[in-house]
N, CA, C and O atoms as CSV, one atom per row, in Angstrom:
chain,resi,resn,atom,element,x,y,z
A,1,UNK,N,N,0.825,-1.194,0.000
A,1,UNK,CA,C,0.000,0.000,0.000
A,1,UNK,C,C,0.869,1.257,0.000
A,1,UNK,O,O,0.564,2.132,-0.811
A,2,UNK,N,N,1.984,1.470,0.864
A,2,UNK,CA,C,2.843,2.269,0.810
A,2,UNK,C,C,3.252,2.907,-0.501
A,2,UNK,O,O,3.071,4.051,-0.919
A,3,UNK,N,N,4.042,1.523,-1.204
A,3,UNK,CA,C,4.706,1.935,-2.504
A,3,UNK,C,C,3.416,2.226,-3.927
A,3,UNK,O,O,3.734,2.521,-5.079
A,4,UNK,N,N,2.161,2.065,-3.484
A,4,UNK,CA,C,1.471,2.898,-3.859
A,4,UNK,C,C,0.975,4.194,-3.863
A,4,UNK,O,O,0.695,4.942,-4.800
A,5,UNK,N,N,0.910,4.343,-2.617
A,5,UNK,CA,C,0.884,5.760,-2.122
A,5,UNK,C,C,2.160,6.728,-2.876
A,5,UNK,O,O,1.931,7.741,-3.537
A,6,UNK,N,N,3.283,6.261,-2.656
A,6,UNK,CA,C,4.481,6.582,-2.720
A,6,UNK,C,C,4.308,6.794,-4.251
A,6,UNK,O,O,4.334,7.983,-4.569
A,7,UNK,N,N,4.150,5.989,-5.182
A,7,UNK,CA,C,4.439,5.867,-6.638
A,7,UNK,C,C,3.062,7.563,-6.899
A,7,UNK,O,O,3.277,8.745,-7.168
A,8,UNK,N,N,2.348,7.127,-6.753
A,8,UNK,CA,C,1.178,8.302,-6.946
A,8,UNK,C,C,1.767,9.846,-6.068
A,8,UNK,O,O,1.080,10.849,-6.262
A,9,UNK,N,N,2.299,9.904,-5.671
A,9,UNK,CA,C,2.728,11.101,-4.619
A,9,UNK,C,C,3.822,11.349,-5.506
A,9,UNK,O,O,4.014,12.555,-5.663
A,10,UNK,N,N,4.608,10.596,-6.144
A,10,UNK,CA,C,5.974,11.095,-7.278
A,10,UNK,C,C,4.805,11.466,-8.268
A,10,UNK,O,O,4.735,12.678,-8.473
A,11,UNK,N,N,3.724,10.577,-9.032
A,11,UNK,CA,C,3.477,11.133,-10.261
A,11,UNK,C,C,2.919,12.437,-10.369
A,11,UNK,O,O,2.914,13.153,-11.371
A,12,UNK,N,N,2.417,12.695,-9.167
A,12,UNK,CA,C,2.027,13.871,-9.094
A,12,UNK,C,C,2.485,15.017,-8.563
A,12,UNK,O,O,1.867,16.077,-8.470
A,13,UNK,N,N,3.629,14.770,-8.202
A,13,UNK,CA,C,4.915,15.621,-7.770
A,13,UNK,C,C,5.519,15.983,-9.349
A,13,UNK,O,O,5.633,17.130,-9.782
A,14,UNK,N,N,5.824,14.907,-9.992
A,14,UNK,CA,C,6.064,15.163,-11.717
A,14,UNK,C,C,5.710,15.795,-12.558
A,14,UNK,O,O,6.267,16.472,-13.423
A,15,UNK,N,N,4.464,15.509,-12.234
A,15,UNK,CA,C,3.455,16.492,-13.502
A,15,UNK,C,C,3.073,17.891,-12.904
A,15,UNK,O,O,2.749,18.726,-13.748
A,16,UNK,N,N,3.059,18.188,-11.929
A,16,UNK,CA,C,3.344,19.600,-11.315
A,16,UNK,C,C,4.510,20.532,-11.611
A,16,UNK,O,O,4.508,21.755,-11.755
A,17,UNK,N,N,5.372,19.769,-11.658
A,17,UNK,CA,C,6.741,20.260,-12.042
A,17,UNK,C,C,6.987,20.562,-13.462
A,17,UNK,O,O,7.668,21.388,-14.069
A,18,UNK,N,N,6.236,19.654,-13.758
A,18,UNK,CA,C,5.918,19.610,-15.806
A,18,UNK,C,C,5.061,20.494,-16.293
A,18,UNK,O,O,5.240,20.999,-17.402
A,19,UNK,N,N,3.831,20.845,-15.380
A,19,UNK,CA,C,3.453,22.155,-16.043
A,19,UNK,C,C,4.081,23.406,-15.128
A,19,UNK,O,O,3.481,24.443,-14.846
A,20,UNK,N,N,5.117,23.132,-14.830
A,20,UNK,CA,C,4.517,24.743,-13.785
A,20,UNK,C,C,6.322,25.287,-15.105
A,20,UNK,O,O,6.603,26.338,-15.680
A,21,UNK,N,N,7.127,23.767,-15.020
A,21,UNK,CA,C,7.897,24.253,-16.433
A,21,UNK,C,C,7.813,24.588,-18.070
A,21,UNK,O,O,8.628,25.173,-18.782
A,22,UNK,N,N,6.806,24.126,-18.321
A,22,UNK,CA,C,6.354,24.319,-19.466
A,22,UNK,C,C,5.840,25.405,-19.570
A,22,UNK,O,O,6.202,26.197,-20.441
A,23,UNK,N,N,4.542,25.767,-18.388
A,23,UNK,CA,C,4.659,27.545,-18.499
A,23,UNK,C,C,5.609,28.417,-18.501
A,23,UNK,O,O,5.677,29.258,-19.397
A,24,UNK,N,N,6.713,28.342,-17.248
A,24,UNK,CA,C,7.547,28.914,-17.436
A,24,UNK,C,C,9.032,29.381,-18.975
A,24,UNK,O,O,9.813,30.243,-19.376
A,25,UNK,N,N,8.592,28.258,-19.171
A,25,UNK,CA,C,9.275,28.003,-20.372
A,25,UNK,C,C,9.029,28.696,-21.338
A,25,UNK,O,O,9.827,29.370,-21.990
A,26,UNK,N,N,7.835,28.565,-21.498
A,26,UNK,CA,C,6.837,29.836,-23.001
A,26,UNK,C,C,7.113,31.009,-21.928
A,26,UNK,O,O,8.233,31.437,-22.204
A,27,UNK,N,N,6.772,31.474,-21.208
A,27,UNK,CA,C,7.105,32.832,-20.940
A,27,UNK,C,C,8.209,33.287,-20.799
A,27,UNK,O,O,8.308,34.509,-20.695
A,28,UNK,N,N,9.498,32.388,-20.744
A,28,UNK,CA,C,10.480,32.636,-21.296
A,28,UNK,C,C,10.933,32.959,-22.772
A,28,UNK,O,O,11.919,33.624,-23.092
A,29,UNK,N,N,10.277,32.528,-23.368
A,29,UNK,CA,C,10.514,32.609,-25.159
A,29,UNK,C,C,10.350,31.268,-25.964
A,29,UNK,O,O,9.945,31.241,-27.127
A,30,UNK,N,N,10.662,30.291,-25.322
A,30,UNK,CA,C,10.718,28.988,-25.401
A,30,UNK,C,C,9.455,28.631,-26.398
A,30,UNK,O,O,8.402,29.088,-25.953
A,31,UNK,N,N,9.362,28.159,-27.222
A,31,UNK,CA,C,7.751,27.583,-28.071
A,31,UNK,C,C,8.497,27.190,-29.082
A,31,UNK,O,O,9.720,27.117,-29.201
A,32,UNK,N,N,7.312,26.853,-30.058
A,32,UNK,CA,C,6.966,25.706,-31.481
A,32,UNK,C,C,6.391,26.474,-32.074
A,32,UNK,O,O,5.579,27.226,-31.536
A,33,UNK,N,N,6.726,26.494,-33.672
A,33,UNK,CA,C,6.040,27.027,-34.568
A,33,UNK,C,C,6.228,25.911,-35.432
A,33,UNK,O,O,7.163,25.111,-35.459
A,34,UNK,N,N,5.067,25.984,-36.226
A,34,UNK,CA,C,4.867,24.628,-37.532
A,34,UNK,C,C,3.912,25.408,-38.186
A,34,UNK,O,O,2.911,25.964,-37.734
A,35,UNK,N,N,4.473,25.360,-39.579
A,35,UNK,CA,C,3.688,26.080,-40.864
A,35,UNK,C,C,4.204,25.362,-41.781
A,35,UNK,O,O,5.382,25.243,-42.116
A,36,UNK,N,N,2.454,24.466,-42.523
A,36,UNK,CA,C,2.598,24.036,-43.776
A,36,UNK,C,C,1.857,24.217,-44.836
A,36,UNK,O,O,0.633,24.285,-44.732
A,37,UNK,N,N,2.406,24.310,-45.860
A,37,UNK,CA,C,1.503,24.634,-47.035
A,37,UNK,C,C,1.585,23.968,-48.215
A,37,UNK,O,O,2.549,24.154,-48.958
A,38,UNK,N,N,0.362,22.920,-48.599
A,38,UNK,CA,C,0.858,22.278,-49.970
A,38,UNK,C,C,0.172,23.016,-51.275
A,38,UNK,O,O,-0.990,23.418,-51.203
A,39,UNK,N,N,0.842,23.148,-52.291
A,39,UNK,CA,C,0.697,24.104,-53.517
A,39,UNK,C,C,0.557,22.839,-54.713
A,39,UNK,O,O,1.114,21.742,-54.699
A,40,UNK,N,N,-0.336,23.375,-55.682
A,40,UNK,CA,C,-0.425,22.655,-56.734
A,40,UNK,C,C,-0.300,23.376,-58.015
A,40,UNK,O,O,-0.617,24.565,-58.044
A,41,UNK,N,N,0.161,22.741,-59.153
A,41,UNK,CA,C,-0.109,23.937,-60.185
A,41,UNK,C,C,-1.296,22.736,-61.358
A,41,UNK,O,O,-1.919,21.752,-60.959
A,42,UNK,N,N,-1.275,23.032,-62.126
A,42,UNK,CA,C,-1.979,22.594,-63.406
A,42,UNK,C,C,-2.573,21.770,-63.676
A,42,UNK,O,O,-3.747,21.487,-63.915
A,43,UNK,N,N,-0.847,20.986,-63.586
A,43,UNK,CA,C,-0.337,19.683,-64.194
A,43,UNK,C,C,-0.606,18.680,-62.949
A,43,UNK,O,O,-0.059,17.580,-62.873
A,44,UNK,N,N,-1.573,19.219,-61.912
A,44,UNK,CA,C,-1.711,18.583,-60.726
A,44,UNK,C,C,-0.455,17.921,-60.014
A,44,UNK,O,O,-0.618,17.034,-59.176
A,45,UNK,N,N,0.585,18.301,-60.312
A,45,UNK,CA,C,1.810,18.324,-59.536
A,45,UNK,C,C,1.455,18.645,-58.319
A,45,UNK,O,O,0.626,19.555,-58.309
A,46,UNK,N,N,1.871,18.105,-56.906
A,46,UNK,CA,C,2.011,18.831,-55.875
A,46,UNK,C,C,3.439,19.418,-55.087
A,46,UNK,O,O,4.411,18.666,-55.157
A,47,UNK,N,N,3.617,20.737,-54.333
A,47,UNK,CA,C,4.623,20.770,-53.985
A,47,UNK,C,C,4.623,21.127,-52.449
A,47,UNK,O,O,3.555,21.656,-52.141
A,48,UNK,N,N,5.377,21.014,-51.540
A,48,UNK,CA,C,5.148,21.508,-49.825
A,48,UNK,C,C,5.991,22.593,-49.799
A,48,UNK,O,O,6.690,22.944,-50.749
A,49,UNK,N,N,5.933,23.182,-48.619
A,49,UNK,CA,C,6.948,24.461,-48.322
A,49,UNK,C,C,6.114,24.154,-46.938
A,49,UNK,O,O,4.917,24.003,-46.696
A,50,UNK,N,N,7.316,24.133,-46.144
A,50,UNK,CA,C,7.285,23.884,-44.858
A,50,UNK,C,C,8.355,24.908,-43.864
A,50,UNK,O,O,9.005,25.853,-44.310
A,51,UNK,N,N,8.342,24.491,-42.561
A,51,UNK,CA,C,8.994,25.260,-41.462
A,51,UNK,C,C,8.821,24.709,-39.990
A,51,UNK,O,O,7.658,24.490,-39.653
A,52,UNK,N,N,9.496,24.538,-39.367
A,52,UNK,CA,C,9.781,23.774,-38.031
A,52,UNK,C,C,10.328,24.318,-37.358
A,52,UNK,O,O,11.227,24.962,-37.900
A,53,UNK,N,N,10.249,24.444,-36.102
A,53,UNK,CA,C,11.152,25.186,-34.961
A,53,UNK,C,C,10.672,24.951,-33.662
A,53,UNK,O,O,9.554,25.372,-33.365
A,54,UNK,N,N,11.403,24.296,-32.785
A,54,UNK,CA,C,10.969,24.330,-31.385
A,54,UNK,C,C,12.057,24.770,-30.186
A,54,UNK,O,O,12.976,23.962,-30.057
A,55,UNK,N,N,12.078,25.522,-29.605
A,55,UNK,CA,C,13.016,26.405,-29.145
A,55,UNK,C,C,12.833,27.632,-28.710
A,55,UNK,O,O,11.849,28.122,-28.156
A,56,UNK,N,N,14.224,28.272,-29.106
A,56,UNK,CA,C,14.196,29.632,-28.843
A,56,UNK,C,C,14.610,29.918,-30.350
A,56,UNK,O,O,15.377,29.105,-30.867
A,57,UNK,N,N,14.112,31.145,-31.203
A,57,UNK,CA,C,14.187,30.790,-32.405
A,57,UNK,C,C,13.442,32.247,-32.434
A,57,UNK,O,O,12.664,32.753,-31.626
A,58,UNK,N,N,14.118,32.861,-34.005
A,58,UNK,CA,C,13.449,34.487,-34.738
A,58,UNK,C,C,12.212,33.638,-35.629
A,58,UNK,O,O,12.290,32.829,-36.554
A,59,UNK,N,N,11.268,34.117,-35.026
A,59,UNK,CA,C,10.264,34.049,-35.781
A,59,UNK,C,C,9.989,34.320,-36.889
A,59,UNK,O,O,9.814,33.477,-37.768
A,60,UNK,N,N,9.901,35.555,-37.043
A,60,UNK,CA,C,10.017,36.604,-38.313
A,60,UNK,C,C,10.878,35.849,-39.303
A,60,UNK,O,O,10.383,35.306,-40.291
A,61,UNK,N,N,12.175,35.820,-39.027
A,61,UNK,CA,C,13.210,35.261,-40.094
A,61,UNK,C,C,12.139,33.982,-40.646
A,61,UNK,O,O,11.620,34.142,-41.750
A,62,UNK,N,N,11.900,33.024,-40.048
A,62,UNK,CA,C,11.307,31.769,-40.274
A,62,UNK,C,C,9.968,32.127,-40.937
A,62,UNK,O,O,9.625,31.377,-41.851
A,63,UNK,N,N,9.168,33.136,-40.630
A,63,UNK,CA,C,7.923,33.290,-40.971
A,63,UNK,C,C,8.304,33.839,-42.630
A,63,UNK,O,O,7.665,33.502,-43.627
A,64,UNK,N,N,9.803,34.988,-42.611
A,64,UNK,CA,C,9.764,34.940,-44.043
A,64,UNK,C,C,10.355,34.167,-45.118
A,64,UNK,O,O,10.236,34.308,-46.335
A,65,UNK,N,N,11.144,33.157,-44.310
A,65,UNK,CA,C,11.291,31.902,-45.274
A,65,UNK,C,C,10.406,31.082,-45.676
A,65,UNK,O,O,10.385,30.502,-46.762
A,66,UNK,N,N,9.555,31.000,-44.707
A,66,UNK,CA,C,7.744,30.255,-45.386
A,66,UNK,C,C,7.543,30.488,-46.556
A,66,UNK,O,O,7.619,29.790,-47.568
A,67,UNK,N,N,6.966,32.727,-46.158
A,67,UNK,CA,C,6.690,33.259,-47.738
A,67,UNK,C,C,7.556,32.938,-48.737
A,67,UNK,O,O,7.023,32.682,-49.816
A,68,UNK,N,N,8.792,32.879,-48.679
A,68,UNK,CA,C,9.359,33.581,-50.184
A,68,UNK,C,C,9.651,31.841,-50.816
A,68,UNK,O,O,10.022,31.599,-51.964
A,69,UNK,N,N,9.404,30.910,-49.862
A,69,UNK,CA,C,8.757,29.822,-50.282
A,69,UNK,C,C,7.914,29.458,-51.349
A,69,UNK,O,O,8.075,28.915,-52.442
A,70,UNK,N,N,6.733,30.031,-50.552
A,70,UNK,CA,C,5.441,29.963,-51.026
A,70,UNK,C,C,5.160,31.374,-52.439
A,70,UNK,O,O,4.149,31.315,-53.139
A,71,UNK,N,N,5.866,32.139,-52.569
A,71,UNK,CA,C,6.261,33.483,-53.767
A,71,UNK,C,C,6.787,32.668,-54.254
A,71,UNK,O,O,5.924,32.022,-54.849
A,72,UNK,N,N,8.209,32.015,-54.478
A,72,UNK,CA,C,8.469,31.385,-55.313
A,72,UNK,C,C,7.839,29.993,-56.126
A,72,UNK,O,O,8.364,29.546,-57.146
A,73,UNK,N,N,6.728,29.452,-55.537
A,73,UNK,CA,C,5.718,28.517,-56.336
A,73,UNK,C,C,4.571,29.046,-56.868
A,73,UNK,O,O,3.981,28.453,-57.771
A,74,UNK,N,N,4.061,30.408,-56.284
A,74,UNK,CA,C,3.313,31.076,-57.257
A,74,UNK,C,C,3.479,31.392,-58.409
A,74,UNK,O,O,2.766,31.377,-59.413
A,75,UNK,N,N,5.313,31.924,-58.011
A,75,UNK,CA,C,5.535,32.553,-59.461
A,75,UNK,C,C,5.676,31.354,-60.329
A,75,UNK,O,O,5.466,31.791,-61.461
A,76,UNK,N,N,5.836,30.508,-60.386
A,76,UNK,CA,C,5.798,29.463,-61.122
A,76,UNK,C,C,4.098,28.987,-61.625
A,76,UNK,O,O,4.226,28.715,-62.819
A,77,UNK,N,N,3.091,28.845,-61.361
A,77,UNK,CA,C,2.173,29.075,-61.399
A,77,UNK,C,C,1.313,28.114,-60.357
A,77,UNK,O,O,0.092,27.971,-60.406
A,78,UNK,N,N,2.012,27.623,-59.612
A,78,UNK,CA,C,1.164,27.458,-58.143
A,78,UNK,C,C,0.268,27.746,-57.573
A,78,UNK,O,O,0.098,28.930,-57.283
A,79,UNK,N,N,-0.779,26.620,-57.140
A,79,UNK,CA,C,-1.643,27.176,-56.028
A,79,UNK,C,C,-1.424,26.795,-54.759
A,79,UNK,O,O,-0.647,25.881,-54.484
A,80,UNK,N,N,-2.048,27.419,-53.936
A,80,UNK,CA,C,-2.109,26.541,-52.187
A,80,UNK,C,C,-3.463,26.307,-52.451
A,80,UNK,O,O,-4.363,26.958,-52.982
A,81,UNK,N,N,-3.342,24.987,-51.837
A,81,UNK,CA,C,-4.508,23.799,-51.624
A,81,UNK,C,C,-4.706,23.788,-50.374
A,81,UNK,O,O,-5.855,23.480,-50.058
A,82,UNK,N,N,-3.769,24.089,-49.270
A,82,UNK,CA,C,-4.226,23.866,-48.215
A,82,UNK,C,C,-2.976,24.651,-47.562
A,82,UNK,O,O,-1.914,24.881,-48.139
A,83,UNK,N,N,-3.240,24.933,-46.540
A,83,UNK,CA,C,-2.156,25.732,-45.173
A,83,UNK,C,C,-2.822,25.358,-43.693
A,83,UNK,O,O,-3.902,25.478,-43.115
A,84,UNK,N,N,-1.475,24.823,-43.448
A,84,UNK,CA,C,-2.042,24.620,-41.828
A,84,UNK,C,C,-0.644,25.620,-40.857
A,84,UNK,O,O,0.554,25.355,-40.954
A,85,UNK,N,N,-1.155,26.603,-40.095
A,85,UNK,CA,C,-0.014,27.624,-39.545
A,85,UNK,C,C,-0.475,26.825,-37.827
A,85,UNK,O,O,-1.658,26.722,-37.504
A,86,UNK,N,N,0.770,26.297,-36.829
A,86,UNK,CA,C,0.641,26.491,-35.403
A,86,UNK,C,C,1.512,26.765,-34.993
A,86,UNK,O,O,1.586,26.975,-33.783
């Protein structure tokens, strides 16, 4: 009964610690960004332009490597079919 008690008194000693760091963490700067976008042109070709980051990390920089991504398959004659930004 003990090492029950005991095992449940760590897990929940754990996961306290796990969110109270994970908040702390994002309010440090700390987060995830994921942006995807698949493009098609004509010829029903498909193409992705993607972006990943979990960290500490320039957003901006990353947010405009997405675009000029996604500018450069337009100019080709590309569409987006779909975008998923988190």
């Amino acid at each position: 009964m003990k090492k029950i008690v005991s095992a449940a008194f760590v897990i929940a000693v754990l996961a306290l610690l796990y969110t109270q760091f994970t908040d702390l963490a994002y309010k440090l700067g700390f987060a995830e960004l994921k942006m995807v976008a698949v493009l098609e042109n004509s010829e029903k070709m498909k193409v992705k332009c993607d972006v990943y980051s979990l960290g500490f990390f320039d957003e901006i920089k990353l947010q405009n490597k997405f675009q000029q991504c996604l500018n450069d398959y337009e100019a080709k004659g590309y569409k987006i079919i779909s975008r998923h930004d988190a």
